[in-house]
N, C-alpha and C positions, 0 to 999 in steps of 0.2 A: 504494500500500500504506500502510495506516495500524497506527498502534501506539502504546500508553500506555504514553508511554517518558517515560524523564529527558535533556534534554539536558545540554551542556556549549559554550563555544565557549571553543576553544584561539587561540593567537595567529596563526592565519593569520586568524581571522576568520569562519572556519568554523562553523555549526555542529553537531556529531557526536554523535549517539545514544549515550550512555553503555555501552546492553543490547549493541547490536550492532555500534557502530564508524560505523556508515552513515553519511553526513552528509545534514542532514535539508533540508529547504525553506526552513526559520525558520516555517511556518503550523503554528499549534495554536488544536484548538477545542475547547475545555473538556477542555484536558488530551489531550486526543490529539494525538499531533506526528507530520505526514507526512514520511515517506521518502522519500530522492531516488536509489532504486534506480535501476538505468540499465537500460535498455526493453532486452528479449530479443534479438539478435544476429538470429537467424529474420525478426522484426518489423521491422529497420531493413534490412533488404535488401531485403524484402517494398518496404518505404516505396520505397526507391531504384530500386526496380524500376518499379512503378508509373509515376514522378517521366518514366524513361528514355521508358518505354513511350507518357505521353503528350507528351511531347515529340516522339518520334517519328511519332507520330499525326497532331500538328496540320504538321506535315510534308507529309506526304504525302497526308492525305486531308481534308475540308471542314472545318472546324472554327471557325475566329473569325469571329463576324457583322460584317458592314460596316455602311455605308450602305446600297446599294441589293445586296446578299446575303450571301456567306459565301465566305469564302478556300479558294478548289476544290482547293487539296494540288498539289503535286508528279504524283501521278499520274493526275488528272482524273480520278478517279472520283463516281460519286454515287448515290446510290438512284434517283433519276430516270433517269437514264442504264439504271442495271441494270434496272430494270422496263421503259424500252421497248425495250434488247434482248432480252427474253425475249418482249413482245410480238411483236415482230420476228423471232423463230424461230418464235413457234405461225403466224403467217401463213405463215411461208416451209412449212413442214413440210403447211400445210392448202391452199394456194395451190391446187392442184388440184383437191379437193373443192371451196371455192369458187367455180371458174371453174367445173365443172361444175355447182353447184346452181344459181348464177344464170342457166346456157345451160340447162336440164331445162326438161322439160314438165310441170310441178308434179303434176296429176294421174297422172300413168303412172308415178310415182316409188311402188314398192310396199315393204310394208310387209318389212325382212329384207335389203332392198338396203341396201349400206353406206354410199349418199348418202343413203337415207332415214335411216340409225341416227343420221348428224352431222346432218341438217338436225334430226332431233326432239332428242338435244343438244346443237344450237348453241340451237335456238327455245327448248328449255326455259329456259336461263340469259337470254336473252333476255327472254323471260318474265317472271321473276321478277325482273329489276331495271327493268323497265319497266312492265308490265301487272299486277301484282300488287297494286299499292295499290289499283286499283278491283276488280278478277275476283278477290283474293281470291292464297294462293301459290296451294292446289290449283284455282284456275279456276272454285269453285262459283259466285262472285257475289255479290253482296248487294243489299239492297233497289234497287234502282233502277241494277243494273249487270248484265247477262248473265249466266247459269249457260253456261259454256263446255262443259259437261260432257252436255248432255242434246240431242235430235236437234231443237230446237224455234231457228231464225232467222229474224233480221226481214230479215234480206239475201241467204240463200243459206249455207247451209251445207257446201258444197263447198267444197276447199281455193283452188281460183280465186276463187270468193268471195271467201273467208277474208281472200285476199292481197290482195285490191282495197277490203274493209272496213279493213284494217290498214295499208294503203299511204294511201287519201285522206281516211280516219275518217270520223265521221258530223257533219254539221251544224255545222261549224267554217267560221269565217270567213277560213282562210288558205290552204285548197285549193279552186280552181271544181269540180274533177271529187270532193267530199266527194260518200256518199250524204247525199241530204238530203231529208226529209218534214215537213211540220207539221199537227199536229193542232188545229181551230180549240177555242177555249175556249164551249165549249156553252151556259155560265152566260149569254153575252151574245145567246146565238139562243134558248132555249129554255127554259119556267119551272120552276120544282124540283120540283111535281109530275109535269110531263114528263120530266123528269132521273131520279128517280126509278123514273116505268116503266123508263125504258129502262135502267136498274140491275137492274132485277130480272128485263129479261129477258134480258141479257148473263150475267149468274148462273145461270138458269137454260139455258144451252146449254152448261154443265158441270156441275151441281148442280140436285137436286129444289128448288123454291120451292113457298109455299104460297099466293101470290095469283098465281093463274092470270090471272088476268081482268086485275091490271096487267100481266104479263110479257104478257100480249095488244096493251095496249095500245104496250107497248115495243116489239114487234115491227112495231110499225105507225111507228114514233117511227124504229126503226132503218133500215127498208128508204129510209126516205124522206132521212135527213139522214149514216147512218154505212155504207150498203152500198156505197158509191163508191167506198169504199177497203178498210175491209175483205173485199168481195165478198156477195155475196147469202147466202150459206149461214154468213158469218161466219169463214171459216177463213183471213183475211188475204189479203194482197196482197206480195210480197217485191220486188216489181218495186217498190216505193213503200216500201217496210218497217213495211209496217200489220199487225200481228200477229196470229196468229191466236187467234180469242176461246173458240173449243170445248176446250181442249186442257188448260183449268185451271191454265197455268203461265203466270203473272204476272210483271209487270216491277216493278209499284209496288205490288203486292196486290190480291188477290180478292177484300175481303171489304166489305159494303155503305159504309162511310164512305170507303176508296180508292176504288173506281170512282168514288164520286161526286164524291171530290177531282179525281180523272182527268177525268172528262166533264165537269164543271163549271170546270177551271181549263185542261187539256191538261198534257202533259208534253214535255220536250224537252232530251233529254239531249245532249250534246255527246263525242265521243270525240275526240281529235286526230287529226292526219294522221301518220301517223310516218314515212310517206315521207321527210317533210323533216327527221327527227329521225335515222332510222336506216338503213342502207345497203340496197343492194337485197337482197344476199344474207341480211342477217338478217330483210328483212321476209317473205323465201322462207320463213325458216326457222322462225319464229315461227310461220307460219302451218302449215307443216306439223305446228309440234308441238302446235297446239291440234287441228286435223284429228284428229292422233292421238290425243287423252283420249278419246274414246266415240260421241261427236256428229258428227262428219264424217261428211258425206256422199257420194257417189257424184256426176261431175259429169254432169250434165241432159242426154242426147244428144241 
C-alpha cells in the first residue's frame, strides 16, 4: 500500500507515518512513502498452509530429482505405476474377449457379435495410432497409399487377407513371408514412343481416348510385355498384387504424365510387417476393423 504521506522517526528508530500512525519501510519515490501494513491474517495461514502441505508432499510422494531419478515418497507411488495398473485392469477385465479373438475364425466373426463390436474397437484405436499416418484417420488414402475404404485390392480383400497383409506387410526386408511383387522399370526395355502407346491404351480400358490407332498399338505393347501379370483382359493378378487397370482407381494416378512416371520408372511401395510390431490379437483386430469400413470382402470358397 502506498500513500503521500509525511513521515517522522521517533527515538526507537522507527519510522511512522504522521497521517496514520503506521510505520513505514523508510522507501519513498518522489514523495510517496510505502507502508508497512502487516499482510491479512487469511493470507498468512493461507502461506502456512501451503508451507505444511508441501512438506508433506515431498514426504510421501516423488518429489526431489537425484542423480539417476527422483525421491519415490514414503508411499511408493507414481504416475507410472498408476497408468500400468489401470492398464493392468483393462487386460484383466478384456482377458476373455482376447483369448477369444485370437482363438476365432476371423471370417465367421459377424457383424453385431460382441467379439466383432471389440475386435472393430480395439482395431479402430489400433488404427489410428498406427496406420493412420499413411491410410489417412478415416482410411481414405492418399497418393501413393491405399483407399481402405473402396472394394478395389492388390492382395485380397477378405478379412484373412487383410490379416496376412497387416501381419507380414508388403515388400519389406525384415519378414520372408512379406507379400512381395516388382514391377520392372519399362524406361530400360522399351522406347517413349512405345511407352506412350501403351499409356494410352491402359487409359483407354477406363476412359474414351482419341488416338485409337496408338491405344492399338498399346494393346499390342501390353499383351506382349505387361499381360503376365496383370492378366490378358487387364483386370490384375492378387495372387502377385498387380492391380487391376479397368476399374479407374489408381495408386499413383490416372492421368497421362503418372502412368508414364509409373511405366517408365515402376513403383514400389513398402508397408511394414506389424506382426513384429504389434501382438497377435491386435493384428486380428485391426484387420477386422478395416474389413468393416465398406470394402471387405466375402472370403473366396
Amino acid at each position: 500500500m502506498t500513500k503521500n504521506v509525511t513521515e517522522k522517526k521517533p527515538a526507537n528508530g522507527k519510522n511512522i507515518d504522521e497521517t496514520t500512525g503506521v510505520e513505514t519501510t523508510g522507501h519513498s519515490w518522489d514523495g510517496i512513502t510505502e507502508l508497512n501494513n502487516p499482510l491479512p491474517r487469511w493470507w498468512l495461514w493461507t502461506l502456512y498452509a501451503c508451507i505444511v502441505w508441501a512438506v508433506g508432499y515431498t514426504i510421501f510422494y516423488p518429489a526431489w530429482p537425484m542423480i539417476s531419478g527422483a525421491t519415490s515418497g514414503t508411499l511408493g507411488w507414481s504416475t507410472r505405476g498408476a497408468v500400468a495398473q489401470d492398464i493392468a485392469d483393462h487386460e484383466a477385465k478384456n482377458a476373455q474377449l482376447v483369448a477369444d479373438l485370437v482363438a476365432a475364425d476371423l471370417p465367421t466373426l459377424a457383424p453385431g457379435d460382441p467379439l466383432h463390436r471389440y475386435a472393430v474397437a480395439r482395431g479402430g484405436a489400433v488404427f489410428r495410432a498406427n496406420c493412420s499416418q499413411c491410410h489417412g484417420s478415416g482410411a481414405a488414402g492418399a497418393l501413393g497409399y491405399p483407399n481402405l475404404l473402396d472394394d478395389d485390392w492388390l492382395w485380397g480383400g477378405d478379412v484373412a487377407s487383410i490379416a496376412m497383409t497387416i501381419d507380414h506387410g508388403i515388400r519389406n526386408d525384415t519378414d520372408p513371408d512379406a507379400r512381395w511383387s516388382q514391377m520392372p522399370a519399362f524406361g530400360d526395355i522399351l522406347s517413349k514412343p512405345e511407352i506412350a502407346s501403351l499409356v494410352t491404351y491402359v487409359i483407354s480400358l477406363s476412359a474414351t481416348v482419341e488416338d485409337r490407332a496408338q491405344a492399338a498399338e498399346g494393346a499390342v505393347l501390353f499383351s506382349e510385355n505387361c499381360a503376365a501379370c496383370h492378366s490378358d483382359d487387364a483386370t490384375g493378378n492378387r495372387d502377385m498384387g498387380a492391380p487391376n487397370l479397368t476399374d479407374a482407381i489408381w495408386l499413383y494416378g490416372g492421368d497421362t504424365a503418372s502412368l508414364t512416371q509409373t511405366i517408365t520408372q515402376a513403383r514400389f511401395g513398402v508397408m511394414p510387417a506389424w506382426g513384429q510390431r504389434l501382438s497377435d490379437v491386435d493384428v486380428d483386430a485391426v484387420a477386422v476393423y478395416v474389413h468393416s469400413l465398406g470394402g471387405g470382402e466375402q472370403a473366396p470358397e
